[in-house]
C-alpha positions as CSV (number, residue, x, y, z in Angstrom):
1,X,-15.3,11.6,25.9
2,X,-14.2,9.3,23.2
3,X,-16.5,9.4,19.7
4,X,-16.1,6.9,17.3
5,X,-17.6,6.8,14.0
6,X,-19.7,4.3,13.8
7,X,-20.7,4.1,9.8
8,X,-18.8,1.3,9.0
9,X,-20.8,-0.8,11.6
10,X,-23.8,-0.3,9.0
11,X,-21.6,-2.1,5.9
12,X,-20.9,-5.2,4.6
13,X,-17.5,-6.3,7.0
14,X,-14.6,-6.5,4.8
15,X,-11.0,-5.6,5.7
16,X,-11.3,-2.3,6.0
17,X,-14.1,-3.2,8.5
18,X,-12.5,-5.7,10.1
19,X,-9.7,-3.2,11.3
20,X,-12.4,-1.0,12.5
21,X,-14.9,-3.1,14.0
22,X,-11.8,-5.1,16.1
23,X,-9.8,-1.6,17.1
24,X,-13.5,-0.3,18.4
25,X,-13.5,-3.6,20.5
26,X,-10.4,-2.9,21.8
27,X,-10.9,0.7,22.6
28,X,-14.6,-0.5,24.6
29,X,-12.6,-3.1,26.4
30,X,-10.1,0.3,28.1
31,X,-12.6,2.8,28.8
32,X,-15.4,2.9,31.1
33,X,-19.1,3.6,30.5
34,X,-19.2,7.8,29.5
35,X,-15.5,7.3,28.2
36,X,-16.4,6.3,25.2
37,X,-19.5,6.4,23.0
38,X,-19.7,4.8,19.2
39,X,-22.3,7.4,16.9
40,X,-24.0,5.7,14.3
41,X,-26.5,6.4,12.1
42,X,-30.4,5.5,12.1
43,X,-29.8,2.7,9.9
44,X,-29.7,-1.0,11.0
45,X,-26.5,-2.6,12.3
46,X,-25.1,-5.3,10.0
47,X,-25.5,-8.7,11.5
48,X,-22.1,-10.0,10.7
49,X,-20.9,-7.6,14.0
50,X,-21.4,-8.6,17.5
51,X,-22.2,-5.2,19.2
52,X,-23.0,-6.7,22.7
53,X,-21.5,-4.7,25.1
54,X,-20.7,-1.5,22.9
55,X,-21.3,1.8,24.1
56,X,-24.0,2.5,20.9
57,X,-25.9,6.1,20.1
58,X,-28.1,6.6,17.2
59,X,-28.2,10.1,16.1
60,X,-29.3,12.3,13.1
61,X,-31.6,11.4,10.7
62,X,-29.4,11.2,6.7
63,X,-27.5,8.4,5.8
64,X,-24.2,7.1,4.5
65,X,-22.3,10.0,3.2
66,X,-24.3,12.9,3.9
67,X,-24.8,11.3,7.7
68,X,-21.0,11.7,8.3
69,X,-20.7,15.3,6.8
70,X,-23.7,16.3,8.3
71,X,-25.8,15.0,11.0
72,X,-22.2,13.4,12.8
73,X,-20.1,16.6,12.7
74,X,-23.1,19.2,13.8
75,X,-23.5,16.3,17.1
76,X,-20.2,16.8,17.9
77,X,-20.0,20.6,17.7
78,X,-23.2,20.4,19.9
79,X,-21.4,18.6,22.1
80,X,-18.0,19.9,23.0
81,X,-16.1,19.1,20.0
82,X,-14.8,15.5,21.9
83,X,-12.2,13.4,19.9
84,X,-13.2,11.8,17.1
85,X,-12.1,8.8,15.8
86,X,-12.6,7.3,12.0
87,X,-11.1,3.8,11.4
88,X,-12.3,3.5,7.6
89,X,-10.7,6.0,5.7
90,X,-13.6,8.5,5.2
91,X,-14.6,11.3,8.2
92,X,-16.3,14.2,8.5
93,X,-14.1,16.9,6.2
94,X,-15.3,20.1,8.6
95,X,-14.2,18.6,11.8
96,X,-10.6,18.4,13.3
97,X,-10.7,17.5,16.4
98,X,-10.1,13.8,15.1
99,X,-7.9,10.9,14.2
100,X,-8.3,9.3,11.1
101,X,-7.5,6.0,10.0
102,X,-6.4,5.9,5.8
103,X,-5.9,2.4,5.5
104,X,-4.4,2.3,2.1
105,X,-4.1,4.6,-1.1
106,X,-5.2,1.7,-3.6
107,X,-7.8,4.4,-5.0
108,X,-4.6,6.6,-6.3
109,X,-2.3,4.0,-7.2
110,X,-4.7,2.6,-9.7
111,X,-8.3,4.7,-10.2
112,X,-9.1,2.0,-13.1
113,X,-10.1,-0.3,-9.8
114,X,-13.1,1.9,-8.9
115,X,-16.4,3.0,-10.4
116,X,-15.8,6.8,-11.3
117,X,-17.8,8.3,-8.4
118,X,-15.8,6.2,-5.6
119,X,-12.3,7.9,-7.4
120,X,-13.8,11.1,-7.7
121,X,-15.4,11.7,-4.0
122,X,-12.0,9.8,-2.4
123,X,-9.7,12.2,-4.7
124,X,-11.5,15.5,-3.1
125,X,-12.2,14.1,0.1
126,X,-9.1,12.4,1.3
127,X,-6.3,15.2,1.0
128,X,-8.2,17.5,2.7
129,X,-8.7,14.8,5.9
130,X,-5.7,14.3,6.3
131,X,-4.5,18.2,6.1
132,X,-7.8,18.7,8.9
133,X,-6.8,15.9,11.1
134,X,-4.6,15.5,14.7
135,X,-3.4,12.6,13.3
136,X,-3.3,9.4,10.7
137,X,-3.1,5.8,11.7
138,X,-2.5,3.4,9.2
139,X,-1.5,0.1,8.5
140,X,1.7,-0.6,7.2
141,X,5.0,1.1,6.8
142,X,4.4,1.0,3.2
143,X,1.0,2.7,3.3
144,X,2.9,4.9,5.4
145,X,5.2,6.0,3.0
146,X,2.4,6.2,-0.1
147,X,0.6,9.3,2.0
148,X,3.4,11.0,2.6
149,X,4.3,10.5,-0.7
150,X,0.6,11.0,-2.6
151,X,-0.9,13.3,-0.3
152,X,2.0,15.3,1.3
153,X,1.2,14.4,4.6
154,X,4.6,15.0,7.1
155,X,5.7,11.7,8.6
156,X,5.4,12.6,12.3
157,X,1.9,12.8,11.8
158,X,1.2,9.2,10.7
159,X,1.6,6.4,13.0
160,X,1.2,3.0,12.2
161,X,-0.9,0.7,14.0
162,X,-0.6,-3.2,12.8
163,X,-3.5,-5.5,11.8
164,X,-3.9,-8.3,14.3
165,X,-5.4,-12.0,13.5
166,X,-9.1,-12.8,15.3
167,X,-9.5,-15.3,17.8
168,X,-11.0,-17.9,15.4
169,X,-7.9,-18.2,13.2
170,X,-6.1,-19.4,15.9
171,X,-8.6,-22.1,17.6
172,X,-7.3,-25.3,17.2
173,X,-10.8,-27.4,18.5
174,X,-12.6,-29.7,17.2
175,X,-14.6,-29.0,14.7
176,X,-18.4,-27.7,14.2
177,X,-20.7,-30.2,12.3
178,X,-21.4,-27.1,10.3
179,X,-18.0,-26.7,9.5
180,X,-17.6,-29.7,8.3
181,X,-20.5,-30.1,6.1
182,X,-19.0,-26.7,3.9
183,X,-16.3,-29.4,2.7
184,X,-19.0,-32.0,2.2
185,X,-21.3,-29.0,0.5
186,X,-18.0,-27.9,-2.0
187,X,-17.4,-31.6,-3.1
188,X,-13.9,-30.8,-1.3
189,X,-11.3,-33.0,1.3
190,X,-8.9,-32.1,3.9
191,X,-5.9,-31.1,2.3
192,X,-7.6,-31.8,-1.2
193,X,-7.6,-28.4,-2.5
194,X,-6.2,-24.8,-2.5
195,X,-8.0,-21.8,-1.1
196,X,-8.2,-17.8,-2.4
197,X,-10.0,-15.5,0.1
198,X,-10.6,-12.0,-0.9
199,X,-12.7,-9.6,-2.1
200,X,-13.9,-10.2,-6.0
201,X,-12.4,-7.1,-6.9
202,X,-10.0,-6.4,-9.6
203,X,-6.8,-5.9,-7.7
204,X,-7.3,-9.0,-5.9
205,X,-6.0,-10.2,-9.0
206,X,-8.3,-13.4,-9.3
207,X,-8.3,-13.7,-13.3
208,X,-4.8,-13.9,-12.7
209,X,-4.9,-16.7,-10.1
210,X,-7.7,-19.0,-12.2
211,X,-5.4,-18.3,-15.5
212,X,-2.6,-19.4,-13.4
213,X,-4.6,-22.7,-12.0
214,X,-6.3,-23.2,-15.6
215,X,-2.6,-24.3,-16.0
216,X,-1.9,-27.0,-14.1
217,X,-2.8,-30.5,-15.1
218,X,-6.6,-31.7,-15.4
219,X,-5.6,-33.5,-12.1
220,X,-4.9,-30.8,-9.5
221,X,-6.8,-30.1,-6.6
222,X,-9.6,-28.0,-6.8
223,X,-9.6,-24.1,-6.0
224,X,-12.0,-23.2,-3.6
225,X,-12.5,-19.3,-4.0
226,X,-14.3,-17.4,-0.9
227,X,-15.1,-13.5,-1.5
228,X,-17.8,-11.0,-1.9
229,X,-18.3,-8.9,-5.0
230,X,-18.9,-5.3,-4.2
231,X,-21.3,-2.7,-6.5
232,X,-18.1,-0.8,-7.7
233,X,-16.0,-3.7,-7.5
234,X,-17.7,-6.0,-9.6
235,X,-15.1,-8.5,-11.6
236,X,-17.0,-9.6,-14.7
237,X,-13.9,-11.2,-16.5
238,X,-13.5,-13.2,-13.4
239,X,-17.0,-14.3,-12.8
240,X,-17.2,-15.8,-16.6
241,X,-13.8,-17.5,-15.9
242,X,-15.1,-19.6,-12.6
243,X,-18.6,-20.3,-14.6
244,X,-16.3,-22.2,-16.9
245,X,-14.8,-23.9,-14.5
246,X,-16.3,-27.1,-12.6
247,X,-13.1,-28.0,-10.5
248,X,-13.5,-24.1,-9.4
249,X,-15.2,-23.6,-5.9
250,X,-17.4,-20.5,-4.7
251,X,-18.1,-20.4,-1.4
252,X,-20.7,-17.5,-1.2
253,X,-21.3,-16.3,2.3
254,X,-19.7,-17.9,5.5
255,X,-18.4,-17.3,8.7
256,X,-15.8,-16.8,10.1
257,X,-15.4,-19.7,12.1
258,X,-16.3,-21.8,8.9
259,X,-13.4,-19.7,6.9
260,X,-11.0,-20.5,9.5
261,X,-11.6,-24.5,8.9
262,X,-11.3,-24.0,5.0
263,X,-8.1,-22.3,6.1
264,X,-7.1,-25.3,8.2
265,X,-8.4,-27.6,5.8
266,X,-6.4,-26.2,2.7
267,X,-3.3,-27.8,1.2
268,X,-1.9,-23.9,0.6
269,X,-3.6,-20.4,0.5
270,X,-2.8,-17.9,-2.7
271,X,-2.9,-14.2,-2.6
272,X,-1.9,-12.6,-5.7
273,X,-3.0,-9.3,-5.0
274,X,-1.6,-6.3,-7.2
275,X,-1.9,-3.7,-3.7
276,X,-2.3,-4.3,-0.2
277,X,-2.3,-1.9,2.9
278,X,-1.5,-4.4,5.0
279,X,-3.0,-8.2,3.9
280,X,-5.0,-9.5,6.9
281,X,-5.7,-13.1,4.9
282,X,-2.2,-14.5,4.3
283,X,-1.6,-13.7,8.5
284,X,-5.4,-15.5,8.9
285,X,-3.9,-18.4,6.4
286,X,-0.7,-18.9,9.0
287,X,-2.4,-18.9,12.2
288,X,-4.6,-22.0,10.7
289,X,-1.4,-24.0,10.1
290,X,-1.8,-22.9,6.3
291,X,1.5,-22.6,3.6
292,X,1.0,-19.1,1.5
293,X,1.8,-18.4,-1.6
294,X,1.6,-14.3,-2.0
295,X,2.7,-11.4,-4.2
296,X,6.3,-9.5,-3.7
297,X,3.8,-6.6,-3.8
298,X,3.6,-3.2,-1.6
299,X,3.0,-4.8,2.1
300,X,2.9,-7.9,2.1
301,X,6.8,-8.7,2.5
302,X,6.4,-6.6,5.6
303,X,4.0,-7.8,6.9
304,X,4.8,-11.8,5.8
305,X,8.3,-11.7,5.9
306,X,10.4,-15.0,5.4
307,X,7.0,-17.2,6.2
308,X,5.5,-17.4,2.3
309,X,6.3,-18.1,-1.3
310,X,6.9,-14.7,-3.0
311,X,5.6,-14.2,-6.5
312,X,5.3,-11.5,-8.9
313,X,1.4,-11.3,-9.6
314,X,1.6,-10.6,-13.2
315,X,3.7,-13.2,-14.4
316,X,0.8,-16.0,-14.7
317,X,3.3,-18.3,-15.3
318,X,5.5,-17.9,-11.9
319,X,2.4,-18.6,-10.5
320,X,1.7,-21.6,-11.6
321,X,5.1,-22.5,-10.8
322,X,4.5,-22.1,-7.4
323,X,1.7,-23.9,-6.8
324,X,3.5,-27.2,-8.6
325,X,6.5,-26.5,-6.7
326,X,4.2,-26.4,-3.3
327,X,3.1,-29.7,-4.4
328,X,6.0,-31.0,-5.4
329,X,8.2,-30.1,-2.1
330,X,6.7,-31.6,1.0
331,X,9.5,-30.0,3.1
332,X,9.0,-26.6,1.5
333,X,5.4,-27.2,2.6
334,X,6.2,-28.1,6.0
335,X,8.8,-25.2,6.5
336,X,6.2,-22.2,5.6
337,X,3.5,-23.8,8.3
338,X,6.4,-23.8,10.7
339,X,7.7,-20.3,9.9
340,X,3.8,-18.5,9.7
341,X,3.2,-19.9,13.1
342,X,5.8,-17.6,14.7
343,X,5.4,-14.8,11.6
344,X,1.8,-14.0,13.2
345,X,2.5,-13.6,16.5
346,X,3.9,-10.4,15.8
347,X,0.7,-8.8,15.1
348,X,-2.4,-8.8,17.7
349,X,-5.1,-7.1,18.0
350,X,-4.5,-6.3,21.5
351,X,-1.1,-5.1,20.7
352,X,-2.5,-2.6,18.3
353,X,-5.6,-1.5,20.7
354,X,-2.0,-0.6,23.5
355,X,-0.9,1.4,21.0
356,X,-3.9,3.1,20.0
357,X,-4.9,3.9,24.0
358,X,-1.7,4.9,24.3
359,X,-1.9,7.4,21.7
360,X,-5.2,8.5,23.1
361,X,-4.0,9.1,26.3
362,X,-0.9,11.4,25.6
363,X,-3.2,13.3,22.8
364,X,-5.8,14.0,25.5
365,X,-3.0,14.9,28.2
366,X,-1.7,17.4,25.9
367,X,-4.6,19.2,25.3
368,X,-5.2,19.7,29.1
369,X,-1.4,21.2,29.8
């Protein structure tokens, strides 16, 4: 039997999510009924996953935290200590029997990111999973190369398991009257504006993108911003810079059929984030038939290679420049949409779920010889 920790299927979907909830998809879609089995805890599923089909038990009674130190590792003791697997970067710290995914070390690299207790629990918790584990996926090379390097971790014991892009990014239908109504709703046309998509956290680097736009001329396109604000995320300097700002777009909540069309429907995506694991937006951005302008930060020239405009995120004034420049340069335009429609078709998700059964397979043949 296959466990997989099913936590994360209780949270908010962000990227670290996303990577879980589509590598669980794939794993459901290779083994058969009593293969595999998803624990979660008693605590309702978040709507924004489609769980149809999945392989689901509810067990132990705590929640959150103390359900995966607790109630998750003494059911799989009970139960013939069966592989574990945990794709978001926290597992139980008593169990070993297990693969763990640690997506990125963004909570090392910069603690000043994060509420206190978030730093403190990941700083105790995270060596000591990856010393008790079989074996570390992550992300990127680069991510890679920050746990050996942070937490000492030997390189044979990490593999690295791309992102991949979701089906909706790379439908090229017609569109949903809904869809089209969110341009209609942001006072917004086709082409008529530039697009952000993250998370409103600090090392998205936001404040530096709207003090970036805040220089262009009172004539530029509109920035239409889409992003959730986390509890220990929570960018105030940001938030008073877009209340300032009419020609400044939030989204709120959508879908993700309705962010693919904003994607579609942009004249260029920007990513100015300070740290990435991998980057899952800027691929999202190309398979829409989007032009990216991104940071020369940790992954994201591996994993965007020659298809965007590089920036350094900190120098507000480079990226204004290449926003103009995208405007200004119809064939520079034109080349990075052809360029990130064959940059992400390296990465799938069902790529990534071969690798992962793969892995699986030889780890369980092992233990039997």
């Amino acid at each position: 039997m296959i466990y997989i920790n099913g936590k994360f299927l209780t949270q908010k979907q962000t990227g670290s999510q996303r990577f879980a909830y589509e590598m669980t998809r794939e794993l459901v879609s290779k083994y058969n009924e009593g293969e595999i089995c998803i624990l979660v805890p008693n605590q309702p599923i978040n709507s924004s996953y489609n769980v149809s089909g999945f392989p689901i038990k509810t067990i132990g009674k705590l929640k959150s935290v103390f359900w995966e130190q607790i109630d998750l590792p003494y059911f799989l003791y009970k139960n013939g200590k069966e592989l574990l697997i945990s794709f978001v970067n926290t597992a139980p710290l008593i169990y070993k029997n297990q693969f763990v995914s640690i997506l990125d070390l963004t909570v090392f690299v910069n603690p000043k990111w994060f509420s206190k207790a978030f730093y403190y629990y990941y700083k105790f918790a995270l060596p000591r999973i990856a010393k008790n584990s079989k074996l570390i996926i992550t992300i990127s090379e680069c991510s890679k190369n920050d746990i050996v390097n942070i937490l000492k971790v030997e390189p044979d014991k990490i593999v690295v398991i791309y992102c991949g892009v979701a089906n909706e990014f790379t439908n090229t239908g017609s569109p949903s009257p809904e869809c089209e109504n969110i341009l209609k709703r942001l006072e917004v046309k086709k082409k008529g504006y530039l697009l952000g998509v993250s998370s409103l956290e600090p090392r998205k680097n936001f404040v530096k993108l709207v003090q970036a736009y805040k220089k262009l001329n009172n004539d530029a396109l509109p920035l239409v911003i889409v992003g959730s604000e986390g509890k220990v995320f929570a960018d105030h300097d940001l938030k008073e810079m877009i209340t300032d700002s009419p020609n400044i777009k939030l989204t709120g909540y959508i879908t993700d059929v309705e962010l693919a069309y904003l994607y579609r429907s942009a004249f260029c995506f920007i990513y100015p984030s300070l740290y990435e694991g991998f980057g899952m937006p800027p691929l999202e951005a190309m398979a829409s038939g989007c032009p990216t302008i991104v940071s020369d930060t940790s992954s994201l020239p591996e994993v965007c290679g020659d298809a965007s405009l590089y920036v350094n995120p900190y120098d507000v004034d480079l990226l204004t420049e290449a926003m103009i420049r995208l405007h200004e340069d119809p064939q520079l335009r034109a080349g990075l949409i052809e360029k990130g429609a064959g940059q992400y078709k390296k990465f799938s998700w069902k790529k990534s779920g071969d690798a992962l059964e793969k892995i699986i397979n030889d780890f369980r043949y092992q233990s039997y010889i």
